[in-house]
Backbone as numpy.savetxt, mean C-alpha at the origin, in Angstrom:
# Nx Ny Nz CAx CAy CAz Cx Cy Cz
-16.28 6.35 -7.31 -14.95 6.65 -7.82 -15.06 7.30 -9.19
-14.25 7.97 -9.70 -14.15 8.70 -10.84 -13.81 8.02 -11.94
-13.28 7.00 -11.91 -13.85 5.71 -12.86 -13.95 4.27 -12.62
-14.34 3.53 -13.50 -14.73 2.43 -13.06 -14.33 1.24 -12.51
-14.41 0.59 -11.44 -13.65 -0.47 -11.13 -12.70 -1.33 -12.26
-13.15 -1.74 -13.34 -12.90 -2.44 -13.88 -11.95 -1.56 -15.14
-12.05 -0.49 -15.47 -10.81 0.56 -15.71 -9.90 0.53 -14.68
-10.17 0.67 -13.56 -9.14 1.12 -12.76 -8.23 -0.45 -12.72
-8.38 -1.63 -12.36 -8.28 -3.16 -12.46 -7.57 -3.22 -13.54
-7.93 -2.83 -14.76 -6.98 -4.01 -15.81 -5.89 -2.62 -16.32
-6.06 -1.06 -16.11 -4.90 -0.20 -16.31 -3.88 -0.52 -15.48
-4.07 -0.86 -14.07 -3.25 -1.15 -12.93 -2.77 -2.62 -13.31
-3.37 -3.67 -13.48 -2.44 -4.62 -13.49 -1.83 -4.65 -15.05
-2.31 -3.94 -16.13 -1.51 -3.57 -17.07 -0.09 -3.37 -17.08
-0.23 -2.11 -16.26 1.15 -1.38 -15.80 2.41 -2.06 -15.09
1.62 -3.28 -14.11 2.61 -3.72 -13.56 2.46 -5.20 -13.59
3.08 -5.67 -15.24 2.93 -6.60 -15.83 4.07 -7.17 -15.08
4.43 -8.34 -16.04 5.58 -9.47 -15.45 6.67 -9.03 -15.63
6.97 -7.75 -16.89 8.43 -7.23 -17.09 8.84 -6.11 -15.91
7.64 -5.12 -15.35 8.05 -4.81 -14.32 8.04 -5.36 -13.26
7.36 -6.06 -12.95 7.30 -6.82 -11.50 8.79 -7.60 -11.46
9.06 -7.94 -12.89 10.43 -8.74 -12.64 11.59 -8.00 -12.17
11.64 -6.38 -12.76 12.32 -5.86 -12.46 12.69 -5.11 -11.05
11.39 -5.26 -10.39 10.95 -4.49 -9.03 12.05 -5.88 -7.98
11.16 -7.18 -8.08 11.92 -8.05 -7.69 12.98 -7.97 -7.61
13.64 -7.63 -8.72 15.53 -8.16 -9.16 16.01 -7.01 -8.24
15.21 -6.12 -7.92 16.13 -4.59 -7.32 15.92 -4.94 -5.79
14.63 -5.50 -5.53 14.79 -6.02 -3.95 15.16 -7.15 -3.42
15.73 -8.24 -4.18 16.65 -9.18 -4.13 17.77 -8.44 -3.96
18.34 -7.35 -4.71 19.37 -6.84 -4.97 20.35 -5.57 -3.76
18.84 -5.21 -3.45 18.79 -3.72 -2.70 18.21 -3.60 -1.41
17.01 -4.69 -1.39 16.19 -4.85 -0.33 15.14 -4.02 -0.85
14.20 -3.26 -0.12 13.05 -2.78 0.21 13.39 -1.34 -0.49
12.00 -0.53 -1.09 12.65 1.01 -1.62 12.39 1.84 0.03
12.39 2.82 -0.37 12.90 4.06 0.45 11.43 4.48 1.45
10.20 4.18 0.69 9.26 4.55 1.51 9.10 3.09 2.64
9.16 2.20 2.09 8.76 0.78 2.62 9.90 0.43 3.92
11.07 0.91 3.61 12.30 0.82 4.72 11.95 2.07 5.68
11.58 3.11 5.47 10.84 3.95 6.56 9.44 3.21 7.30
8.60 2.70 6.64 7.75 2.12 7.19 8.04 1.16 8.24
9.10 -0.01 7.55 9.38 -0.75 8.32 9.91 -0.43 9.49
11.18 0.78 9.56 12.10 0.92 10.59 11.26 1.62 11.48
9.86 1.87 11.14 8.89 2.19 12.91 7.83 1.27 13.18
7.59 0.36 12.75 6.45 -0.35 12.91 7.44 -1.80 13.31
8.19 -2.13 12.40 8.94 -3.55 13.00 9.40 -2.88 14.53
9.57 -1.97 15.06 10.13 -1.87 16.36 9.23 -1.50 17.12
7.47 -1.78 16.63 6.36 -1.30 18.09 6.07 -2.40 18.89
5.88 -2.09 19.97 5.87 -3.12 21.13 4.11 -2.84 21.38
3.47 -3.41 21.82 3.27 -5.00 21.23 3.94 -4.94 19.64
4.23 -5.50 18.67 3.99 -6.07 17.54 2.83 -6.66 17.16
2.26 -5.71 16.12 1.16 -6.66 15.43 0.98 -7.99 15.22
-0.42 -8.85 15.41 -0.01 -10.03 15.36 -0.30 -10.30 13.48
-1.33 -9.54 12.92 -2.10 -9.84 11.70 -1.54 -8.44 11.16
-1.65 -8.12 9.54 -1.03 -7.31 8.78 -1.97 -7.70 7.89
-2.62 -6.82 7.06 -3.32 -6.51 5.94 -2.63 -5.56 5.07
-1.98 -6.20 3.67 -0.77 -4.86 3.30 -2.09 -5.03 1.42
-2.51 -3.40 1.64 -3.05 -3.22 0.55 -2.44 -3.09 -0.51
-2.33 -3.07 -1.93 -1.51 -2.71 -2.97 -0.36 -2.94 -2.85
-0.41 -4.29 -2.46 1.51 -5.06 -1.70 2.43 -5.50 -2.61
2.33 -5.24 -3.56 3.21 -5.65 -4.95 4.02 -6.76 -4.59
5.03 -6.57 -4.67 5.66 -7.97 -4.95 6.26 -8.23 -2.88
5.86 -7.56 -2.03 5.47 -7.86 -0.62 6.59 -7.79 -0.45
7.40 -6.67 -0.35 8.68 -6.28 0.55 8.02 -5.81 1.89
7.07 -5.49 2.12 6.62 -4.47 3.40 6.43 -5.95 4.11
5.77 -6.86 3.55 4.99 -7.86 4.19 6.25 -8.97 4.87
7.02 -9.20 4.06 8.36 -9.84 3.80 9.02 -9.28 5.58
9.15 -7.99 5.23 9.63 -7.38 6.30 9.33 -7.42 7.97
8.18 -7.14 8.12 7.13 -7.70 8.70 7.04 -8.89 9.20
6.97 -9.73 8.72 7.24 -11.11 9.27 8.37 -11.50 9.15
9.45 -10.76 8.73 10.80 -11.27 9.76 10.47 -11.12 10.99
10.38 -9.71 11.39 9.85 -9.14 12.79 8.96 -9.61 13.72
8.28 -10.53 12.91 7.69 -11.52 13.96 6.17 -11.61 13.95
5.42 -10.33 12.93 4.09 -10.91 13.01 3.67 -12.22 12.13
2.33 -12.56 12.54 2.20 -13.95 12.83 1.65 -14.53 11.14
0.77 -13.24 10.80 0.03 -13.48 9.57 0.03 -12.79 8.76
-0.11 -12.39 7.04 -0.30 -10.97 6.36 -1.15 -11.60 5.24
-2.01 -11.06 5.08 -3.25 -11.14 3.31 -2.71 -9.95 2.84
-2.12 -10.49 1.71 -1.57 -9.40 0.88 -2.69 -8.86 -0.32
-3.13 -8.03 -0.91 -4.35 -7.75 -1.87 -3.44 -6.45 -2.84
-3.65 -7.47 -4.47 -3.30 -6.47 -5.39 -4.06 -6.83 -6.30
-4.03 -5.28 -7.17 -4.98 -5.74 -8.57 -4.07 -6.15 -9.65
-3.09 -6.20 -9.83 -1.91 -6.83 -10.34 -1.61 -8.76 -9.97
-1.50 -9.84 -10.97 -1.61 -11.04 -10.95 -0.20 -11.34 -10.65
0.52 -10.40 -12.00 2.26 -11.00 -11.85 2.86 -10.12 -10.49
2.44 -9.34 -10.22 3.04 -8.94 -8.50 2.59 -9.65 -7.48
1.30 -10.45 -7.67 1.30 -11.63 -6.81 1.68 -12.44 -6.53
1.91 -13.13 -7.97 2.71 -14.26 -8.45 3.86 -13.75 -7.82
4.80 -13.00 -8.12 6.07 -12.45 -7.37 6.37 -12.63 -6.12
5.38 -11.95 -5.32 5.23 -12.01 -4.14 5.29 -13.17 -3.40
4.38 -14.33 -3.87 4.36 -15.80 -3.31 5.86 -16.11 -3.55
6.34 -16.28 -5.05 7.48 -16.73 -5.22 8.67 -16.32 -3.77
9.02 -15.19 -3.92 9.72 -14.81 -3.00 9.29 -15.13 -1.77
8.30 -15.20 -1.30 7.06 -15.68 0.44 8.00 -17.08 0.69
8.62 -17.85 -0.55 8.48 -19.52 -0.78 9.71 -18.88 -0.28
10.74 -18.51 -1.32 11.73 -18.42 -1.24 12.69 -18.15 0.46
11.96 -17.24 1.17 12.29 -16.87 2.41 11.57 -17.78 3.41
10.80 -19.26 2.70 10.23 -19.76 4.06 9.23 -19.40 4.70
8.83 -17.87 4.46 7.02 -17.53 5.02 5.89 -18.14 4.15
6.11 -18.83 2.93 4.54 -19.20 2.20 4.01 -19.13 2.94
3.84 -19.77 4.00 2.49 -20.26 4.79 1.97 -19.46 5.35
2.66 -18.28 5.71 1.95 -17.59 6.80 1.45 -16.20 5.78
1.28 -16.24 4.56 0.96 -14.96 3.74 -0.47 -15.54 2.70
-1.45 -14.91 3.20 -3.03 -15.48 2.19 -2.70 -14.42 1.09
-2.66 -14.74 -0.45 -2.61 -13.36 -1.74 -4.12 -13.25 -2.30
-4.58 -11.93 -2.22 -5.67 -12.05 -2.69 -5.91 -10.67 -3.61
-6.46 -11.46 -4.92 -5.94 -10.74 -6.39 -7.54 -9.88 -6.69
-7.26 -8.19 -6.34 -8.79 -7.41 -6.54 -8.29 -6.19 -6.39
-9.34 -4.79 -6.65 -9.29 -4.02 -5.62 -9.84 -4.10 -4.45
-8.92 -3.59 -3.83 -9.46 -3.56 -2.04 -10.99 -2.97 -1.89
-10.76 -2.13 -2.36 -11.97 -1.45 -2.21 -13.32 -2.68 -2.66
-12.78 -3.37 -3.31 -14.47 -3.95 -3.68 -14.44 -5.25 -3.33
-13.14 -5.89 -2.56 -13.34 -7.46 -1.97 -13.06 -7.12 -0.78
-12.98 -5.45 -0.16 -12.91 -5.97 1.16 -14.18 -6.65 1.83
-15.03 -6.61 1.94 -15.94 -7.02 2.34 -15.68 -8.97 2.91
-14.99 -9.06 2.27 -14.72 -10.72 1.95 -13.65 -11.23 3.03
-12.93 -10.16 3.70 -11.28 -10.00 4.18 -11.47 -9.93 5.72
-11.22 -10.14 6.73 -11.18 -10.08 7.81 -10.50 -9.04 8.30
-10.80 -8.42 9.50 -9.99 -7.24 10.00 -8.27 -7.53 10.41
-7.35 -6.54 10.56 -6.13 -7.03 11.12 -5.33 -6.30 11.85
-4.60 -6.41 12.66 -3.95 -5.31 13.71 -3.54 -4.15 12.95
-2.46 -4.32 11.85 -2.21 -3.56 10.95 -2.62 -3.75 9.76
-3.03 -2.14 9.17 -3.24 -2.19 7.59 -2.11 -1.41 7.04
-1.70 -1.48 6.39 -0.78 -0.59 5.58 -0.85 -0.31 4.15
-0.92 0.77 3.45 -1.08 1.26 1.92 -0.05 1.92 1.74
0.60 1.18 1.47 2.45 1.75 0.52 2.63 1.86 -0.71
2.32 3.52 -0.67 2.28 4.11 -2.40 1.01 3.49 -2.97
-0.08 3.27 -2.36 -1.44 3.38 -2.84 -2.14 4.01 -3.11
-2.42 4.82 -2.15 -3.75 5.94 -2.63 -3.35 6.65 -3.61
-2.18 6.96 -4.37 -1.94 7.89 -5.36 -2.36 6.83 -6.81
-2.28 6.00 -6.74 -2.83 4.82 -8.03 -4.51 4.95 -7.97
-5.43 5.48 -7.16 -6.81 5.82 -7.38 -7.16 7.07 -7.09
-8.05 7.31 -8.42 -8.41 8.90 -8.66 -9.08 9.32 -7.83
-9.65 8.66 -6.58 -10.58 9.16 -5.95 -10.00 7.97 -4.79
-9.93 8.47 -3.45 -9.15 7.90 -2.29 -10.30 7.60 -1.07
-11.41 7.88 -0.93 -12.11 8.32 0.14 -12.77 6.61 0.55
-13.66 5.72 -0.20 -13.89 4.99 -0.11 -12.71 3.42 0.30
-11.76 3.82 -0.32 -10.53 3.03 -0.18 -10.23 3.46 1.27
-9.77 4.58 1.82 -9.68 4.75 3.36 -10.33 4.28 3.82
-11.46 4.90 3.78 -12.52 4.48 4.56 -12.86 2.82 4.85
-13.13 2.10 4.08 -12.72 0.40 4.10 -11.41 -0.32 4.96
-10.26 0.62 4.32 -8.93 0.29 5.19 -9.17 1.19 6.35
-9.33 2.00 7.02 -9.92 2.07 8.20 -10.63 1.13 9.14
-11.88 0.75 8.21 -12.37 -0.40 9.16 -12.05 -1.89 9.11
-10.94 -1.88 8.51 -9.88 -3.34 8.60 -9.14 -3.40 9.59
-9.17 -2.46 9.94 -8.04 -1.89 11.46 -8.66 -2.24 12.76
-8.00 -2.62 13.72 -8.11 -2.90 14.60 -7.59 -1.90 15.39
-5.90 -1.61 14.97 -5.55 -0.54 15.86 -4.19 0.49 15.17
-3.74 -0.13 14.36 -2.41 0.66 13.42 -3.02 0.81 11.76
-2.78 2.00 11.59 -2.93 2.40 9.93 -1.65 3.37 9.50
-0.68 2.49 8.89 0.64 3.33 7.83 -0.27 3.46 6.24
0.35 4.88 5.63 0.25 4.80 4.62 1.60 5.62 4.02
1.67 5.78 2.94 2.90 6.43 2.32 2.39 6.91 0.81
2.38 8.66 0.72 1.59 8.93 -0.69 2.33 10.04 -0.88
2.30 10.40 -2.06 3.24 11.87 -3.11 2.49 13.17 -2.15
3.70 13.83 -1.65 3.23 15.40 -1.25 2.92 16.04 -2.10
2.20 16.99 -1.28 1.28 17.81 -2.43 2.33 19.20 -2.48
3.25 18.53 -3.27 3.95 20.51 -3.63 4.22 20.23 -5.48
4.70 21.39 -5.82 4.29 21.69 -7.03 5.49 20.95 -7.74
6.33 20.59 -7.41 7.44 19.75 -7.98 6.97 18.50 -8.17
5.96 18.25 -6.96 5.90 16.66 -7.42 4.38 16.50 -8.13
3.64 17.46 -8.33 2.45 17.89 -9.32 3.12 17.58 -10.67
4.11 18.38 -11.10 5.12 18.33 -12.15 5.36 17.30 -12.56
6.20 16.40 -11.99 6.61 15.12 -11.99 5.58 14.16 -12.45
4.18 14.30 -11.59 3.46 13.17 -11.93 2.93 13.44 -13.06
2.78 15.19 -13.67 1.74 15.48 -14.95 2.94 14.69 -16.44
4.65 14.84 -15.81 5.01 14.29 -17.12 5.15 13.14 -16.93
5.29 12.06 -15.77 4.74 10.61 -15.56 3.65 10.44 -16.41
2.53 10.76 -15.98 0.98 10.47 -16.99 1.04 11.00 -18.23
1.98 12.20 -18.56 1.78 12.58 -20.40 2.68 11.41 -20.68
3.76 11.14 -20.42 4.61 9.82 -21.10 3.73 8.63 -21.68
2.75 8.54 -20.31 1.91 6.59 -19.59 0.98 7.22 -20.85
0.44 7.93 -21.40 -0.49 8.68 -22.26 -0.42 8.36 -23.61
1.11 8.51 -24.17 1.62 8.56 -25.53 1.94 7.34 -26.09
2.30 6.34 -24.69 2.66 4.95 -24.49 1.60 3.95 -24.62
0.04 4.56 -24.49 -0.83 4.00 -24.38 -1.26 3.26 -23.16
-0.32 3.70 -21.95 -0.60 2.92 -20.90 -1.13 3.89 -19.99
-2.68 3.41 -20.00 -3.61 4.11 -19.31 -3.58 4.37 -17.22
-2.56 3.70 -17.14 -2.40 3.64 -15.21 -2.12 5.52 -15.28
-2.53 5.60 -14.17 -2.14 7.29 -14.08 -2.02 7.41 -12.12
-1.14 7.96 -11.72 -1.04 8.67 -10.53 -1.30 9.83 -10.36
-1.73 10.27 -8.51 -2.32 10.96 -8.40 -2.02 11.31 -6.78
-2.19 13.11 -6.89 -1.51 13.77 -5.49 -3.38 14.08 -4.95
-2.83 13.63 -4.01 -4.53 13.78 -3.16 -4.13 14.93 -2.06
-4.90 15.17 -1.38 -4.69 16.25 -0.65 -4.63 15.70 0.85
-3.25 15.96 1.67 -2.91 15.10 2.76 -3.78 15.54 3.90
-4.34 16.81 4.05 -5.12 17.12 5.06 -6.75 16.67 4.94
-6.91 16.37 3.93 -8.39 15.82 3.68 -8.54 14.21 4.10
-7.04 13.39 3.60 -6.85 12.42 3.98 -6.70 12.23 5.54
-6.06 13.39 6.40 -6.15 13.18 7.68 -6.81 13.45 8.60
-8.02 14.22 7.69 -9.52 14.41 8.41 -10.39 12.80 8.42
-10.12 12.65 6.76 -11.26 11.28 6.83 -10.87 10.66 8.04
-9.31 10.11 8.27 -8.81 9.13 9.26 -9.08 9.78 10.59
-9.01 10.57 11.07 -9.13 10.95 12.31 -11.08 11.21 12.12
-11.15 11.15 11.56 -13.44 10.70 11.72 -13.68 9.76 11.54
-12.43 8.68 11.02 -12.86 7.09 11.94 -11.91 6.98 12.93
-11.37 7.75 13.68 -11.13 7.12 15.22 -9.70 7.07 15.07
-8.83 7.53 14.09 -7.48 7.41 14.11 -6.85 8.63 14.76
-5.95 8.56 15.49 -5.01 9.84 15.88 -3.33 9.69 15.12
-3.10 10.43 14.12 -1.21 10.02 13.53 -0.07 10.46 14.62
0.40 9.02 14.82 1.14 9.24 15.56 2.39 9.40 15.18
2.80 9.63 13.85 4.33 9.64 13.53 4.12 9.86 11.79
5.24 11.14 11.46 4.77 11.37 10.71 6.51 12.10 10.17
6.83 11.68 8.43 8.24 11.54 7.67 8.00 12.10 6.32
8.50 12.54 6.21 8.89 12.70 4.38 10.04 12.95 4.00
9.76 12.70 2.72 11.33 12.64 1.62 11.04 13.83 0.95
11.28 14.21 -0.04 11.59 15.19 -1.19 10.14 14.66 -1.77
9.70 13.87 -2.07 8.51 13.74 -2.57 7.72 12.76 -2.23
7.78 11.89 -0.89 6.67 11.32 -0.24 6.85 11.42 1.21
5.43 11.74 1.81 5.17 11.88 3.00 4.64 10.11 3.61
4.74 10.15 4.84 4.98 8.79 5.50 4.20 9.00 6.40
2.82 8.27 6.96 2.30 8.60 8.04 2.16 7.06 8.25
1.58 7.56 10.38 1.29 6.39 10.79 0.29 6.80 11.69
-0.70 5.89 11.70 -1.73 6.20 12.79 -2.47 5.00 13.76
-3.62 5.24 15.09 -3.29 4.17 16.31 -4.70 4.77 15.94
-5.52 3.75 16.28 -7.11 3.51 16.11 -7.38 4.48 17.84
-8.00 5.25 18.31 -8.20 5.76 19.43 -8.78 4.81 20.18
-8.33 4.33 21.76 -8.61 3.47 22.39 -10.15 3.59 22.30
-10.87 4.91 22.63 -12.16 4.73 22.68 -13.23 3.76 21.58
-12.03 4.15 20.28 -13.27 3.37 19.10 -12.50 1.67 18.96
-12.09 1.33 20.06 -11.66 -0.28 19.49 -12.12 -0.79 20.11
């Protein structure tokens, strides 16, 4: 990666300390789920089978996961490098009655998967744009998969290039070192389809694209 685990770890849970996480909360108490995560949900809560296990990477305060197990899957390990979006996350897990069925586990993915068991679904909502370098992170969440991989990341057009360069000059001046990042969606859908994924459904907004992909029967 283009920098170091442990840069990348304490800028990220920097960023999404207890004042934002509180505020993320108060808006999905308030609002429900944001805009990429309610697209996610409204195709995956309706696939038949339903997943039984969910692995939700960079799950912040676990609206995706939340969601999800209304719908009926059975289990979700949620993994962030952020403590107070964990903390969040459980709180609310309690609050709706799922504690039990949600394991939180506080890292990057990339370097505790090893530790994590595979799961029907993985999902990375608004992840890969939080690491400067995406390839190893797929690649890992790839082989967590059993058979469904959603992700949701910033299109690559020049408006939202824009957007993120005065996002990061702001996070810059502020001293808050987290920075986002537009990866290139066709490189991302080569890696996945050279581990065995085919996208089967595929959304965008004005500035994020929404994919979903099914592990190819041959490689499961």
């Amino acid at each position: 990666m283009a920098c170091s685990c442990a840069t990348l770890i304490d800028s990220t849970a920097r960023h999404f300390d207890e004042k934002r996480v509180g505020t993320e909360l108060s808006a999905y108490r308030r609002s429900g789920p944001g805009m990429t995560t309610r697209a996610l949900l409204s195709y995956l809560a309706a696939r038949h089978p339903l997943p039984g296990t969910l692995l939700d990477i960079g799950s912040g305060i676990g609206a995706f996961t939340l969601g999800m197990l209304k719908a009926g899957v059975q289990h979700a390990i949620c993994v962030d490098m952020s403590a107070a979006s964990l903390a969040a996350n459980a709180e609310e897990a309690e609050r709706q009655g799922v504690g039990d069925r949600i394991e939180h586990v506080e890292g990057d993915f990339a370097v505790v998967a090893s530790t994590l068991p595979p799961a029907d679904l993985v999902v990375l909502d608004r992840v890969v744009c939080c690491y400067p370098e995406y390839t190893t992170l797929l690649e890992v969440a790839a082989d967590h998969s059993r058979r469904l991989l959603a992700m949701s990341f910033p299109r690559d057009r020049w408006w939202v290039h824009l957007a993120l360069w005065v996002e990061n000059s702001w996070r810059y001046l502020r001293g808050d070192r987290f920075r986002g990042f537009v990866h290139s969606p066709a490189a991302m859908a080569d890696l996945l389809h050279g581990q065995g994924f085919l996208r089967t459904h595929a959304a965008s907004t004005w500035t994020w694209q929404i994919e979903i992909y099914e592990r190819h029967a041959a490689t499961r």
